[in-house]
KOLNU-475192 format. One record per residue (C-alpha): residue number from 1; x, y negated, z; residue in three letters. Coordinates in pm, 1 decimal, padded with zeros to 6 digits. Each point is the difference from the previous one (the first is absolute). Example, Ala and Ser with C-alpha at 12.3 -4.5 7.8 and 13.67 -1.06 7.14 Angstrom:
<nodes>
+-------+----------+----------+----------+------+
: torza :       xx :       yy :       zz : papa :
+-------+----------+----------+----------+------+
:     1 :  01230.0 :  00450.0 :  00780.0 :  ALA :
:     2 :  00137.0 : -00344.0 : -00066.0 :  SER :
+-------+----------+----------+----------+------+
</nodes>
This chain:
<nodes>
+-------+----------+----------+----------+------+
: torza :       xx :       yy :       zz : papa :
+-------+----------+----------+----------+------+
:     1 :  00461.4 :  02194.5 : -03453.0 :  UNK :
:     2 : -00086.3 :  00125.2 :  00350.4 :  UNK :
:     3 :  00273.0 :  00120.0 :  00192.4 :  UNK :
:     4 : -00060.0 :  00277.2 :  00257.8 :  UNK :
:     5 :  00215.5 :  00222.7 :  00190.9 :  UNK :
:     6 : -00190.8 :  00176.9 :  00209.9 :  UNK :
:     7 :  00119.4 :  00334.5 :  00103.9 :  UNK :
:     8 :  00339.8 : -00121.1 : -00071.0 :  UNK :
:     9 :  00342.2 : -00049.5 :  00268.7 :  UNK :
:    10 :  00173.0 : -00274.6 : -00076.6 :  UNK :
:    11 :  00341.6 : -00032.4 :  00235.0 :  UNK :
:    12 :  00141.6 : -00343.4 :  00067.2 :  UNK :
:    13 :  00370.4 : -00070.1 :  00137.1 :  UNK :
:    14 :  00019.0 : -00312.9 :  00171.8 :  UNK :
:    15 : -00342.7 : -00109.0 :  00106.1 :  UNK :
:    16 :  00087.6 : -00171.1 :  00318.7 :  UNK :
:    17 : -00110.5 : -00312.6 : -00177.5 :  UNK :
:    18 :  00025.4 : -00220.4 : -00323.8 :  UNK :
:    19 : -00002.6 :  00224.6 : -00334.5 :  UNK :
:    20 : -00045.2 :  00279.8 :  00154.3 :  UNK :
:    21 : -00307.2 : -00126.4 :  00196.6 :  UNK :
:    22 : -00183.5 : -00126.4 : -00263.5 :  UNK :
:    23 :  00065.1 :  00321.7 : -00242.0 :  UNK :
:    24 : -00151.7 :  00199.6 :  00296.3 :  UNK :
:    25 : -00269.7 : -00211.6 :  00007.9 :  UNK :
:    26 : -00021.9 : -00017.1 : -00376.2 :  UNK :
:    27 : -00030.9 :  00399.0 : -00013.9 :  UNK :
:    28 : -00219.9 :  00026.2 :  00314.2 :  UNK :
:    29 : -00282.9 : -00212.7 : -00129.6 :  UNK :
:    30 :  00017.8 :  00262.6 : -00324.6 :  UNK :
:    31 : -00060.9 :  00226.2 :  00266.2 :  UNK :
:    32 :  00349.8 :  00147.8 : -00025.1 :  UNK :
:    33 :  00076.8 :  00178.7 :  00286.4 :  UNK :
:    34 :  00341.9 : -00132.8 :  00111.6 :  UNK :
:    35 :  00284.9 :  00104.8 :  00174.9 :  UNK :
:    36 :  00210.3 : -00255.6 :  00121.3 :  UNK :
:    37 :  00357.8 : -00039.9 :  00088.6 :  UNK :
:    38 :  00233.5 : -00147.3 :  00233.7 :  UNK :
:    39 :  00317.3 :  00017.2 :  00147.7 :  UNK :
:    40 :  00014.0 : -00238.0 :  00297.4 :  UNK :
:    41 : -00271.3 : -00217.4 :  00011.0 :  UNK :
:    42 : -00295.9 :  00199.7 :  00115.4 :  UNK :
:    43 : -00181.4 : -00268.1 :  00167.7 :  UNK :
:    44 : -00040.7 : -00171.6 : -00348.3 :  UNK :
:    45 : -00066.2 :  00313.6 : -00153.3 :  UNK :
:    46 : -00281.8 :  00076.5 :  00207.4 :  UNK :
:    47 : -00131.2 : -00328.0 : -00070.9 :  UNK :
:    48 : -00025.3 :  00110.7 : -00344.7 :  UNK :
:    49 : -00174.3 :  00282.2 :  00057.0 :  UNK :
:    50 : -00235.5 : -00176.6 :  00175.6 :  UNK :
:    51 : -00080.8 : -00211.0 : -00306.5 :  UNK :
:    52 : -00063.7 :  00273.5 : -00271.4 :  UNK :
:    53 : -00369.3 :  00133.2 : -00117.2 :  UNK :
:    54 : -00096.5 :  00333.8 :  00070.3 :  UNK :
:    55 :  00130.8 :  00287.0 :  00218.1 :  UNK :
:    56 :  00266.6 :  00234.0 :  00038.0 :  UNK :
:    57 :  00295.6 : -00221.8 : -00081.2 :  UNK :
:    58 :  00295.4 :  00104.1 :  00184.9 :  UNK :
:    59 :  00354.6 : -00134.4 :  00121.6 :  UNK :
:    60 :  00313.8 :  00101.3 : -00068.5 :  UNK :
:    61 :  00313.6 : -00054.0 :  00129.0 :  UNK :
:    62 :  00334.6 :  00060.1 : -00137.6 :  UNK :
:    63 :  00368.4 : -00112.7 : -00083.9 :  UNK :
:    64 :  00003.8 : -00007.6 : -00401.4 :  UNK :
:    65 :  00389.0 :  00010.2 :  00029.6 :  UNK :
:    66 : -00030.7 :  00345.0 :  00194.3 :  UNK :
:    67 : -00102.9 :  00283.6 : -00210.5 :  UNK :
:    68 : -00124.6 :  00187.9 :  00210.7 :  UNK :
:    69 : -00198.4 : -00215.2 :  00165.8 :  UNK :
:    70 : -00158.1 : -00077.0 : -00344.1 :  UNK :
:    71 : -00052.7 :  00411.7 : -00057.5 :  UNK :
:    72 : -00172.8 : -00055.7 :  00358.4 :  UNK :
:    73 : -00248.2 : -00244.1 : -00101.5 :  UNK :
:    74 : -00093.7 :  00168.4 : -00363.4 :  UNK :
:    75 : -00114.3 :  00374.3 :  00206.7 :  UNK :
:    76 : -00170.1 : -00217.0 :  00257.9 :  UNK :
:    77 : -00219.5 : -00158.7 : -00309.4 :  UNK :
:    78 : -00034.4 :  00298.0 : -00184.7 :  UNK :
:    79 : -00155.7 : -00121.9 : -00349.6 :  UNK :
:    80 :  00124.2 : -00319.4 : -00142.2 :  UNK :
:    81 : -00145.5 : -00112.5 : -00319.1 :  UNK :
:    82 :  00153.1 : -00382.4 : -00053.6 :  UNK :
:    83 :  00288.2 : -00105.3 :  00174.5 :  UNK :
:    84 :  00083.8 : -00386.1 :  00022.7 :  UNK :
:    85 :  00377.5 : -00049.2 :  00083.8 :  UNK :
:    86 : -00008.3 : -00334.0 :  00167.4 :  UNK :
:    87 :  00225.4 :  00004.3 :  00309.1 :  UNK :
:    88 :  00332.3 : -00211.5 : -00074.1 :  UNK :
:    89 :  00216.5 : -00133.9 :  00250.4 :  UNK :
:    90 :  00183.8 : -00307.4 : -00092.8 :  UNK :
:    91 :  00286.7 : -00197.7 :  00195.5 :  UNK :
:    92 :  00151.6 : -00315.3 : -00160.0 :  UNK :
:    93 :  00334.5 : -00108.5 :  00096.0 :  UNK :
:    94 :  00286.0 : -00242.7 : -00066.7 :  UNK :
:    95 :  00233.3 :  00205.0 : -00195.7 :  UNK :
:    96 :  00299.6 : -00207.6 :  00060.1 :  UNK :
:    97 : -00064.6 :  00042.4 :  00396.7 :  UNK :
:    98 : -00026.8 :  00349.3 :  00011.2 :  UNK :
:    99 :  00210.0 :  00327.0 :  00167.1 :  UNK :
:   100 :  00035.1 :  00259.2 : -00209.5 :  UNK :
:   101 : -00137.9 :  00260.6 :  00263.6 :  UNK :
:   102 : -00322.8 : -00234.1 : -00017.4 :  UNK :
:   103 : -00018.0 :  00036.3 : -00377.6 :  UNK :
:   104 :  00056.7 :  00358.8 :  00022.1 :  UNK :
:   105 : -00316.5 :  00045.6 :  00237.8 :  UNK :
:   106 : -00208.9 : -00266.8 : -00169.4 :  UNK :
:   107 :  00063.7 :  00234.5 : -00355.4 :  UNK :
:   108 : -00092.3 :  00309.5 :  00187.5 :  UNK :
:   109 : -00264.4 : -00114.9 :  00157.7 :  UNK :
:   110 : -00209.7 : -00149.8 : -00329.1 :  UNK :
:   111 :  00090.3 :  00272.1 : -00236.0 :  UNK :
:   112 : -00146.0 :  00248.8 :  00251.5 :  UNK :
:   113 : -00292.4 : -00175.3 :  00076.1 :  UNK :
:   114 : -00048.9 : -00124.8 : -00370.8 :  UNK :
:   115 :  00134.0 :  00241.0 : -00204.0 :  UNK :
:   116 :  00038.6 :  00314.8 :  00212.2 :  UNK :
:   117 : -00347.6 :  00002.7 :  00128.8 :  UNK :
:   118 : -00171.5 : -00006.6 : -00338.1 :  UNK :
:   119 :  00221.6 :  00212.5 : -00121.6 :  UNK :
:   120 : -00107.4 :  00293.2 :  00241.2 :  UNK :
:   121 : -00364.1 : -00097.0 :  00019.0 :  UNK :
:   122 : -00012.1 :  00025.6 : -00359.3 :  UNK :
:   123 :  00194.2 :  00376.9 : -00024.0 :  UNK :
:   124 : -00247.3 :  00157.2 :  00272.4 :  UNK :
:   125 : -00290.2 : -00154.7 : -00073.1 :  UNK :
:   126 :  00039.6 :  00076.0 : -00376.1 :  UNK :
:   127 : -00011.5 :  00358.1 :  00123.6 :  UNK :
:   128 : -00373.7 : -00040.7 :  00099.4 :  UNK :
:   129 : -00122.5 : -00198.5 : -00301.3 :  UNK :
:   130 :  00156.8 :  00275.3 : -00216.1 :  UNK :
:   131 : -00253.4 :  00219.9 :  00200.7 :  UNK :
:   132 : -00289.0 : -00249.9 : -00038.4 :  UNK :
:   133 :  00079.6 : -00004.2 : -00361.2 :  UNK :
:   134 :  00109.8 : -00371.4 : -00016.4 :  UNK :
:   135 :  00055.6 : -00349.4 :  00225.2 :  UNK :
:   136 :  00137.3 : -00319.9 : -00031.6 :  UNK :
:   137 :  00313.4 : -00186.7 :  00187.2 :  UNK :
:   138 : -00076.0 : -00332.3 : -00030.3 :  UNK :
:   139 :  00370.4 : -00210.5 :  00163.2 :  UNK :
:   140 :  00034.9 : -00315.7 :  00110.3 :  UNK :
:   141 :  00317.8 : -00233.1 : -00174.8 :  UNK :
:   142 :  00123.7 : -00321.1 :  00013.6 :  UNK :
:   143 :  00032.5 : -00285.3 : -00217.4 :  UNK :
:   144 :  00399.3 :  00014.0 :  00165.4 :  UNK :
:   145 :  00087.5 :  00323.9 : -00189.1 :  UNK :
:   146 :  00004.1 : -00156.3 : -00319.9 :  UNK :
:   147 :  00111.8 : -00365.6 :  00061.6 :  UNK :
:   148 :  00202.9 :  00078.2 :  00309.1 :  UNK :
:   149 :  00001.9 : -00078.4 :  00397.1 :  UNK :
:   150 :  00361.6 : -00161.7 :  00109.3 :  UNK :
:   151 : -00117.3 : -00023.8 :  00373.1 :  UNK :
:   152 : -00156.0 :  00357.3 : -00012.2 :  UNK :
:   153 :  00206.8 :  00214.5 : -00269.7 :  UNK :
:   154 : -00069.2 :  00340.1 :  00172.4 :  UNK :
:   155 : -00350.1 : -00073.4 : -00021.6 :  UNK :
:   156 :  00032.5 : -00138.6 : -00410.9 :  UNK :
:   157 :  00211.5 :  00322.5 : -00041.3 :  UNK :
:   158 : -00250.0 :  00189.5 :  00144.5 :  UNK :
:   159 : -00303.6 : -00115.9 : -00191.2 :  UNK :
:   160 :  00203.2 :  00071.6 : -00323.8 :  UNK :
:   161 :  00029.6 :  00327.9 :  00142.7 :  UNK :
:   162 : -00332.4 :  00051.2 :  00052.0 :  UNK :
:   163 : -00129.7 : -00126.1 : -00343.9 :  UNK :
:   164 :  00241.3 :  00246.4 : -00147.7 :  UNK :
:   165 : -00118.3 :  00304.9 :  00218.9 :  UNK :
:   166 : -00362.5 : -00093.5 : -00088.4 :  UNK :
:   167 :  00078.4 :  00045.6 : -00401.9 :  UNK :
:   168 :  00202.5 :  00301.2 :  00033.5 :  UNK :
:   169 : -00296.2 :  00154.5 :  00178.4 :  UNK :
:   170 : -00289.8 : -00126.7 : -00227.6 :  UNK :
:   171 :  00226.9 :  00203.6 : -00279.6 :  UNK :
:   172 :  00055.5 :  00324.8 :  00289.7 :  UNK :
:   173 : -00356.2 :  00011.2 :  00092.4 :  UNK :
:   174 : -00165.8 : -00099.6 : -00308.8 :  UNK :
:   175 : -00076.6 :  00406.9 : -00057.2 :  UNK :
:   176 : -00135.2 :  00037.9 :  00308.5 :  UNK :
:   177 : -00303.2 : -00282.4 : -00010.3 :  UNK :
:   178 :  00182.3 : -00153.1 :  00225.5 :  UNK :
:   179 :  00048.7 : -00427.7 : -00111.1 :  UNK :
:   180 :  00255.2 : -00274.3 :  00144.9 :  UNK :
:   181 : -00039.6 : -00359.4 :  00029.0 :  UNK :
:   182 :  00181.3 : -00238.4 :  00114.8 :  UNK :
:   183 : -00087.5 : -00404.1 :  00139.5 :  UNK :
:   184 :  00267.9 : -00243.2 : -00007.6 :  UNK :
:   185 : -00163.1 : -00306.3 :  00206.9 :  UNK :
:   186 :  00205.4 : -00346.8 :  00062.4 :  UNK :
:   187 : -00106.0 : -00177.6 :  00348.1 :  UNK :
:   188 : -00281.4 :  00106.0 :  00160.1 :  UNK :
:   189 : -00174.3 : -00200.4 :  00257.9 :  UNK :
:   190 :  00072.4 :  00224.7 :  00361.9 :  UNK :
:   191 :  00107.2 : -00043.1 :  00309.9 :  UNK :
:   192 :  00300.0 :  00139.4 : -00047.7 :  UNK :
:   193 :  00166.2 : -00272.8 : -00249.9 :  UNK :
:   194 : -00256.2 : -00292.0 :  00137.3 :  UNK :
:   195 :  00292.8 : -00209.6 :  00113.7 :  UNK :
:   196 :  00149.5 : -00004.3 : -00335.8 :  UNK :
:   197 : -00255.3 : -00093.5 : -00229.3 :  UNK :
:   198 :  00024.1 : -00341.4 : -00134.9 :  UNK :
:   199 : -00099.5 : -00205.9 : -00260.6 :  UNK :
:   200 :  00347.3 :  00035.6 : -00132.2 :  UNK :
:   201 : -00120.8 :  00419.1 : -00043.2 :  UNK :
:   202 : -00336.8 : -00069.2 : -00136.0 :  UNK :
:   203 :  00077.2 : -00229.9 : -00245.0 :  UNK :
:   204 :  00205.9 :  00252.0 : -00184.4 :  UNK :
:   205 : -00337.7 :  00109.3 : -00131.6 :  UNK :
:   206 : -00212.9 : -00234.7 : -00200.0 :  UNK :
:   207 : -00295.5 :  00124.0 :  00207.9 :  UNK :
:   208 :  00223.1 : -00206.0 :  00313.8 :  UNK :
:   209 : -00100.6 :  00289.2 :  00242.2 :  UNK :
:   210 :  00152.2 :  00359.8 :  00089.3 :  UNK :
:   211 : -00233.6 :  00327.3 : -00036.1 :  UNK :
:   212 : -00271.3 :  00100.8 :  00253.7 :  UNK :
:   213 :  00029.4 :  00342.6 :  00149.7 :  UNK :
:   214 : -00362.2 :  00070.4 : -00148.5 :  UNK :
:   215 :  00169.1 : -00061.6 : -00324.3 :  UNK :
:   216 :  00264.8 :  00271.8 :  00020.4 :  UNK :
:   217 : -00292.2 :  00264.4 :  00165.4 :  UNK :
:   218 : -00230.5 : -00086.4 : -00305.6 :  UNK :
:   219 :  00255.8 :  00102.3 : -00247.0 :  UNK :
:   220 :  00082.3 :  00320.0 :  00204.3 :  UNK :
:   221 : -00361.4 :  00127.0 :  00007.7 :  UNK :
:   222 : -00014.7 : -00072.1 : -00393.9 :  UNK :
:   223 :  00319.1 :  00154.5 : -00052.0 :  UNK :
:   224 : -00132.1 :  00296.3 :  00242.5 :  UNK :
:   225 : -00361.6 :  00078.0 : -00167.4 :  UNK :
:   226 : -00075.7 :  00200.8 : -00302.4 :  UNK :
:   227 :  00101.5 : -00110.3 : -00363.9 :  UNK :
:   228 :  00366.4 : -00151.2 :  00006.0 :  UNK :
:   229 :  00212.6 :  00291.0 : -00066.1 :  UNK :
:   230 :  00149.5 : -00148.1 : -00306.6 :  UNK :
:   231 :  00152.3 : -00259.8 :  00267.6 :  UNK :
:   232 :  00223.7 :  00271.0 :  00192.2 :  UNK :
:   233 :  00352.4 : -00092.1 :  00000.5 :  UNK :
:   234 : -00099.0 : -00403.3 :  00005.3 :  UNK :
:   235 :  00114.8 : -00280.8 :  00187.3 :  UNK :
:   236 : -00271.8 : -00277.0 :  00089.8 :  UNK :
:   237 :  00106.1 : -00358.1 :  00072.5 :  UNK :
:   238 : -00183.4 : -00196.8 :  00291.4 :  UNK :
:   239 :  00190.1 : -00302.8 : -00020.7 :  UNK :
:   240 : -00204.6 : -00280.2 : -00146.2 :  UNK :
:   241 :  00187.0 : -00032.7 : -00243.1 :  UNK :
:   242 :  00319.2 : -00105.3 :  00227.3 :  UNK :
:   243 :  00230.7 :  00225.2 : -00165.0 :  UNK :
:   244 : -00063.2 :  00141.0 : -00354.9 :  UNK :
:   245 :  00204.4 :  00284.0 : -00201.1 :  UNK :
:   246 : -00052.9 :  00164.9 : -00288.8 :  UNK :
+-------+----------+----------+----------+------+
</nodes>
């Protein structure tokens, strides 16, 4: 099965680096043309950029958590055909040491970012693929919504959240060509949680490793392309087998 999306805009949230690099790439080298997003970290971002095939990629920079800054970036792009929801923001804490004003803005914070920002993306730019006669939402999980995160339980919460926006979509959209996927992954090997990968973490999958970022960007390209329809509303484990439900 060849796999081609030319002629295609494919937005990314969160490509600063880790997953969200490597699904840029991914979709690049399909020759994709990809918009990418950050919030903060444009240096990174423009390293990104820097890495993708082909022309006419462009960055984009907003606050998910403000709406209107998320309207902002969806005129600037215009036509948006796949949209990967992979910006998260996660901050672990010691429950038992913490002020309730920080666990107010830590909960605020995530479930904007997380939950908020998907959540508009996914309203305006299901306005255009209703135009364009169909798209696909393709958002990134967590392992933690299902089996939970006790040092990061806005983020858990707000990875359950997201799994159950992504199914009440697929039904919403389902009329309108328009299909929802969602990718649950366990540890992925990034700089951002590089200091707390062990061999403790990757022995809790028999494969005694954690996923590669190339791992989660090859199942969002094959979630993205042409044929998997029938899949809208799912939830795909990348866990190595590390945590299994059924």
């Amino acid at each position: 099965m060849k796999i081609d999306f030319s002629g295609k805009n494919v937005l990314v949230t969160g490509s600063s680096g880790g997953i969200g690099r490597a699904i840029c790439i991914a979709f690049s080298e399909l020759n994709a043309r990809v918009h990418l997003h950050y919030n903060s970290n444009k240096e990174e971002a423009e390293k990104t950029i820097q890495l993708l095939n082909g022309k006419n990629h462009s960055l984009n920079q907003a606050d998910l958590s403000n709406p209107n800054e998320v309207k902002v970036m969806v005129n600037n792009i215009k036509n948006i055909d796949i949209i990967v929801n992979n910006a998260a923001l996660v901050e672990q804490h010691d429950f038992d040491n913490l002020e309730y004003d920080e666990w107010v803005k830590i909960w605020r914070k995530t479930i904007g970012a997380n939950l908020f920002g998907p959540a508009y993306l996914m309203f305006l730019a299901s306005k255009i693929m209703q135009k364009n006669n169909g798209g696909k939402f393709i958002n990134i999980s967590s392992r933690g919504a299902f089996r939970g995160e006790p040092k990061a339980p806005a983020y858990g919460a707000s990875k359950a959240g997201l799994n159950a926006l992504g199914q009440s979509m697929a039904q919403a959209l389902a009329k309108d060509n328009i299909f929802v996927y969602t990718i649950a992954p366990g540890f992925v090997e990034t700089d951002r949680v590089a200091d707390i990968i062990n061999d403790e973490i990757k022995a809790q999958s028999p494969l005694n490793r954690v996923a590669k970022p190339d791992e989660v960007a090859r199942t969002a390209v094959w979630l993205a392309s042409e044929g998997n329809d029938f899949l809208t509303g799912s939830i795909v484990d990348i866990n190595g087998a590390s945590y299994l439900r059924s």
